[in-house]
Phi, psi and omega in degrees: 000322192277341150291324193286310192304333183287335197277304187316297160305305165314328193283322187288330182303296185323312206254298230259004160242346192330337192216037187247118164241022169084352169293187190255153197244124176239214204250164193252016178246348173217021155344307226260000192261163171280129196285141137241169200242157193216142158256133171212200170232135202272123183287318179205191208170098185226147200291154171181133292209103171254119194297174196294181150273352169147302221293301163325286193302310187304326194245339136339310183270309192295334178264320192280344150270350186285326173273357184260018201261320175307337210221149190051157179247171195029260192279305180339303184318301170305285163002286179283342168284336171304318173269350179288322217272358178253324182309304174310321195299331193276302162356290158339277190309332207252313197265032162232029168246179194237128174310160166168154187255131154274135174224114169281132177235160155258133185286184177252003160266042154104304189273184209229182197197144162230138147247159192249153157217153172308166176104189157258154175044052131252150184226084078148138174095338183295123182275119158259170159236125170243115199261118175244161146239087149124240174300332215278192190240106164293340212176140146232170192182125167268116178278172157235000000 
């Protein structure tokens, strides 16, 4: 039993960094249309919480049962996989949301916008760059 919870905890360590190099991540159906930037300066700035998408809690719940499976016996057994697999999941949920800013920016053509972008420290006064694809918001990025 205890090869299967180690193979199980490895394949997700393994699997779940695989294509990450510290760039911006875009969609794998429209990587390829062309974008446009928009530059302005941000008016106000305020913090907020963006939640997981689902993803955090599912493997979350899948490793905290694979390790409570590990622990007690008979009705015990269950018990604890029911609970790592609940533990996990709320675990998940908590480390897969992301810091992030609502920013009203003013464009430099006059109208004003609001986006949320990931990250930390921006603040009033800041020159962004907003990268969109069609409607959505792809990239913010603070210039000088």
């Amino acid at each position: 039993m205890n090869k299967i919870v180690y193979i199980a905890v490895a394949s997700i360590l393994t699997f779940s960094g695989c294509a990450t190099n510290g760039g911006p991540e875009y969609n794998g159906n429209t990587y390829n249309q062309i974008k446009q930037q928009e530059i302005g300066t941000v008016i106000y700035a305020r913090p907020v919480i963006i939640d997981d998408n689902g993803s955090g809690k599912f493997l979350g719940a899948i490793v905290g049962a694979v390790l409570g499976s590990t622990l007690g016996r008979g009705r015990g057994n269950k018990l604890t996989t029911l609970g790592g697999g609940l533990l996990g999941g709320y675990a998940g949920n908590e480390i897969n949301k992301a810091n992030a800013y609502e920013l009203t920016v003013k464009l430099n053509t006059g109208n004003t916008i609001v986006v949320v972008a990931k990250g930390r420290g921006y603040r009033v006064g800041d020159k962004v760059q907003i990268i969109r694809d069609g409607s959505r918001v792809a990239q913010v990025y603070r210039v000088n």
